[in-house]
C-alpha positions as CSV (number, residue, x, y, z in Angstrom):
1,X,-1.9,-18.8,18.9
2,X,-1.8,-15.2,20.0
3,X,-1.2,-12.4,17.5
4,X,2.2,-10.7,17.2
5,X,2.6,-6.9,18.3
6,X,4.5,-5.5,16.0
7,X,4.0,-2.9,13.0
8,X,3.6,-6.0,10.0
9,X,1.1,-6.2,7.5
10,X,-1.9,-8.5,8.5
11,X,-4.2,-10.5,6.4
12,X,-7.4,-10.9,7.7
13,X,-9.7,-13.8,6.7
14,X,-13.2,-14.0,7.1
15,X,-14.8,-17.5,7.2
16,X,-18.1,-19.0,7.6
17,X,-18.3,-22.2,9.6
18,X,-18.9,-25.3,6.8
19,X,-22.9,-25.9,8.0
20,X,-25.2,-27.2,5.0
21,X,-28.1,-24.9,4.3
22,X,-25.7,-22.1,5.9
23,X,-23.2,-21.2,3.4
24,X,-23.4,-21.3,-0.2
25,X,-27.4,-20.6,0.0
26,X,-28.0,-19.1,-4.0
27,X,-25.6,-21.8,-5.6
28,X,-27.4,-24.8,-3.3
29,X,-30.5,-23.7,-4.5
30,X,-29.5,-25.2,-7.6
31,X,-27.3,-28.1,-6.5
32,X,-28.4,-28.9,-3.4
33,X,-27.2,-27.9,0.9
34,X,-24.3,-30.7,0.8
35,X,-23.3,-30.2,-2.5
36,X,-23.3,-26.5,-1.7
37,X,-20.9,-27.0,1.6
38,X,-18.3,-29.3,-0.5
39,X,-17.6,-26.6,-2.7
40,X,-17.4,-24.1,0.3
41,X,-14.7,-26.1,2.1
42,X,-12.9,-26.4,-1.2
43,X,-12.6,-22.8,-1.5
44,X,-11.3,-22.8,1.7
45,X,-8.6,-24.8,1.3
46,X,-7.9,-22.5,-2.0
47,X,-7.8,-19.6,0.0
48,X,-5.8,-21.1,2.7
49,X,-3.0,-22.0,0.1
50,X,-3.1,-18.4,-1.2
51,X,-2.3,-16.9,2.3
52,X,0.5,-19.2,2.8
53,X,4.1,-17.7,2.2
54,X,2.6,-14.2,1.9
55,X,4.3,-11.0,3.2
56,X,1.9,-10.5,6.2
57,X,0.8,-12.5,9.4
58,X,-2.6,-14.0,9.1
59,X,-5.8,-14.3,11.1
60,X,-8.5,-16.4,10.6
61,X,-11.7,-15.1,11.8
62,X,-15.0,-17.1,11.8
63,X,-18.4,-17.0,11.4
64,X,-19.3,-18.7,14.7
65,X,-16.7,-21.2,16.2
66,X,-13.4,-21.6,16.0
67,X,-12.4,-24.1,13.8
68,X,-8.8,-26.0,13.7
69,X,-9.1,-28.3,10.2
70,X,-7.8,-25.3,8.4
71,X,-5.0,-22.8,8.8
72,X,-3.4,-25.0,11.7
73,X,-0.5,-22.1,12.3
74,X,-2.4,-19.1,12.2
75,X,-4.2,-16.7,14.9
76,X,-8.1,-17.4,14.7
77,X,-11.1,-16.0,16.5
78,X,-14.5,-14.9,15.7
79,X,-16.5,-12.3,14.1
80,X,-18.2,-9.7,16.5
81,X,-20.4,-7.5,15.4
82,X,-24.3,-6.9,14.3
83,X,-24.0,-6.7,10.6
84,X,-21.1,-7.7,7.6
85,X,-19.8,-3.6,8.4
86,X,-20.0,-3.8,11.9
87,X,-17.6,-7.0,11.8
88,X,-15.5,-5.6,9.5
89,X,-14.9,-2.3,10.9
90,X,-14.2,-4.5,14.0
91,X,-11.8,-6.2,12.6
92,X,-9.9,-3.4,11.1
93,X,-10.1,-1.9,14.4
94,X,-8.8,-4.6,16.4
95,X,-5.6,-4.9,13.9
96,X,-4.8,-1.4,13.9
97,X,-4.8,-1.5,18.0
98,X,-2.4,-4.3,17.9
99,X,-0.2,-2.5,15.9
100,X,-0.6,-3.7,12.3
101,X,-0.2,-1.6,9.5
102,X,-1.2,-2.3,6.4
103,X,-4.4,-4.5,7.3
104,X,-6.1,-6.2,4.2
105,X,-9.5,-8.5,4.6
106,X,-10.7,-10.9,2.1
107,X,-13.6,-13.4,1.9
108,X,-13.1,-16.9,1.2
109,X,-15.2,-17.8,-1.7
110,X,-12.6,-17.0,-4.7
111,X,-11.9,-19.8,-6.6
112,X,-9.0,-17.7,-8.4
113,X,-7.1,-15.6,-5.3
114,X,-3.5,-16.4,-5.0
115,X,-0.6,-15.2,-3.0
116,X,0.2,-12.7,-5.4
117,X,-3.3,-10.7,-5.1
118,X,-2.4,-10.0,-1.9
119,X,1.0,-9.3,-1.5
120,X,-0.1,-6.8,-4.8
121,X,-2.9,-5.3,-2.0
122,X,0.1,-5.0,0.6
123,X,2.5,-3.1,-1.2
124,X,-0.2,-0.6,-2.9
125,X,-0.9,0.3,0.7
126,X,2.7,1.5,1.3
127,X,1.4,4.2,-1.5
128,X,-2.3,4.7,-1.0
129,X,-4.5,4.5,1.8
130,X,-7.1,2.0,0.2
131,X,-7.3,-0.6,-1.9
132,X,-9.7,-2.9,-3.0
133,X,-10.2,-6.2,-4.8
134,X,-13.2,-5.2,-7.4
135,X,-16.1,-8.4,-7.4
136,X,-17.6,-8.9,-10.9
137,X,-20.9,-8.5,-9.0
138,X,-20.5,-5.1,-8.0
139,X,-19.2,-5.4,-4.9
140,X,-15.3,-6.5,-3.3
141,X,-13.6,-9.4,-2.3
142,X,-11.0,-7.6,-0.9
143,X,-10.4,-4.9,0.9
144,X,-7.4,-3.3,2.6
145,X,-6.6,0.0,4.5
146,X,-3.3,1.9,5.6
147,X,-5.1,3.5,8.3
148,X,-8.7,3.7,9.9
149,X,-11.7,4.9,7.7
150,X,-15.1,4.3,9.3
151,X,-17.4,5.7,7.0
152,X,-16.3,2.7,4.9
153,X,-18.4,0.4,6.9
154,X,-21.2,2.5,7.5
155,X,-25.2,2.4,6.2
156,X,-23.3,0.7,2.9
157,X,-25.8,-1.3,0.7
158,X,-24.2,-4.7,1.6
159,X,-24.3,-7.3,-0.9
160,X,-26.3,-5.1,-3.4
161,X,-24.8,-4.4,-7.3
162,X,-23.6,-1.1,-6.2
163,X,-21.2,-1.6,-2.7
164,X,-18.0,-0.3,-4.6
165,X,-19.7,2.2,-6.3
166,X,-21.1,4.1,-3.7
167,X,-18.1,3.3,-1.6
168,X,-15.4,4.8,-4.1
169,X,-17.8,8.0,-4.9
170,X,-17.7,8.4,-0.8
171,X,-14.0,8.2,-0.7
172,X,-13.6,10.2,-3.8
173,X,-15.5,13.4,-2.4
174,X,-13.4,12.7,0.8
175,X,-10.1,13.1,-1.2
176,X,-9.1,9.5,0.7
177,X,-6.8,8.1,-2.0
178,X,-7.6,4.7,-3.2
179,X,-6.7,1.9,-5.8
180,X,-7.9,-1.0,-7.3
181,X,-6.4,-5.0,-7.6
182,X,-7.8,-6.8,-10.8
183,X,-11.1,-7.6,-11.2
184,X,-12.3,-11.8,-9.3
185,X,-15.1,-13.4,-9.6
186,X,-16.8,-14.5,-6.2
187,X,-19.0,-18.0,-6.3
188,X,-22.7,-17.3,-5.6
189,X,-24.2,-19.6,-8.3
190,X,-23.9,-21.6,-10.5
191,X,-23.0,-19.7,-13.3
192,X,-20.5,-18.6,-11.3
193,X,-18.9,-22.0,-10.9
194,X,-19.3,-23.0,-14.2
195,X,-16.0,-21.9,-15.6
196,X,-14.3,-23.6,-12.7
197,X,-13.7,-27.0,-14.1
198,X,-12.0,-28.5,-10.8
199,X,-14.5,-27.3,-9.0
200,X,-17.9,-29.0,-10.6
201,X,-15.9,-32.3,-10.4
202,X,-16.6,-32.7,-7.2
203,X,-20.0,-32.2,-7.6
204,X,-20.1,-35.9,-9.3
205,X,-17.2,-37.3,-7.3
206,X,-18.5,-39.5,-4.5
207,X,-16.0,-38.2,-1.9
């Protein structure tokens, strides 16, 4: 399915093909590779509920392959570039060409996203130029732009404590306006699952 030129909102998801031992690596060392990729492909099929219905076409873009179990409507490709930023700004980029404006990118690991957090992002980009989804780890599970910012995506301490940080003191002594969704909690480990009952049931369901 091609994307649609026209000046929409998108909704950009990034996903990581279901491989044991490849996604979910800090919570399988606790509960194991398989155990780790169950509760992976449930989060995807959270996150593809949240996307559904939402003011904005969607496009699903993957780790490695293409994957059709998911999302069976929307645009998909794959992720091109050296490092999380480089994909990202590539992504961003790619959107913008094709004539989408806002453009908001999420992760797929959030057992709590719905609808509403994005369509939230959306319209505070009708006002503002970013905004972001603030990660109780320090970093963002979302992140969404009006218009091109590069320096975003560039020599960023990726998946260290202090991503947003560093990236809101950039755009502050910029003067790029920004704004912030609620705070979500991403699932890294197992403490991070733990308040997720529907989640650790299938760690002992047989399915």
């Amino acid at each position: 399915m091609a994307l649609k030129f026209m000046n929409k909102a998108l909704v950009i998801v990034f996903v990581k093909n279901v491989k044991p031992g490849k996604v979910k690596t800090r919570l399988a060392k606790t509960i194991g590779n398989e155990k780790a990729a169950k509760i992976y492909q449930a989060l995807l099929t959270i996150t593809e509920k949240a996307t559904k219905n939402i003011m904005a076409d969607v496009s699903i873009q993957y780790s490695e392959t293409i994957d059709n179990s998911l999302w069976k409507d929307a645009h998909k490709t794959t992720q091109q570039g050296k490092d999380l930023g480089d994909r990202m700004k590539n992504a961003f980029e790619n959107a913008f060409k094709q004539g989408y404006q806002p453009v908001v990118l999420i992760g797929s690991d959030l057992p709590s996203l719905t609808k509403e957090h994005l369509n939230n992002a959306i319209e505070k980009l009708k006002k503002t130029e970013v905004v972001f989804g603030p990660a109780q780890d320090g970093g963002y599970y979302l992140i969404g732009l009006s218009q091109m910012h590069n320096s975003i995506f560039e020599n960023k301490p990726w998946s260290q404590t202090q991503l947003l940080e560093v990236t809101l003191e950039e755009l502050t002594q910029k003067c790029i306006p920004f704004s912030k969704l609620e705070t979500l909690n991403d699932i890294d480990t197992f403490e991070d699952l733990k308040p997720h009952q529907h989640l650790l049931k299938l760690l002992y369901s047989e399915k």
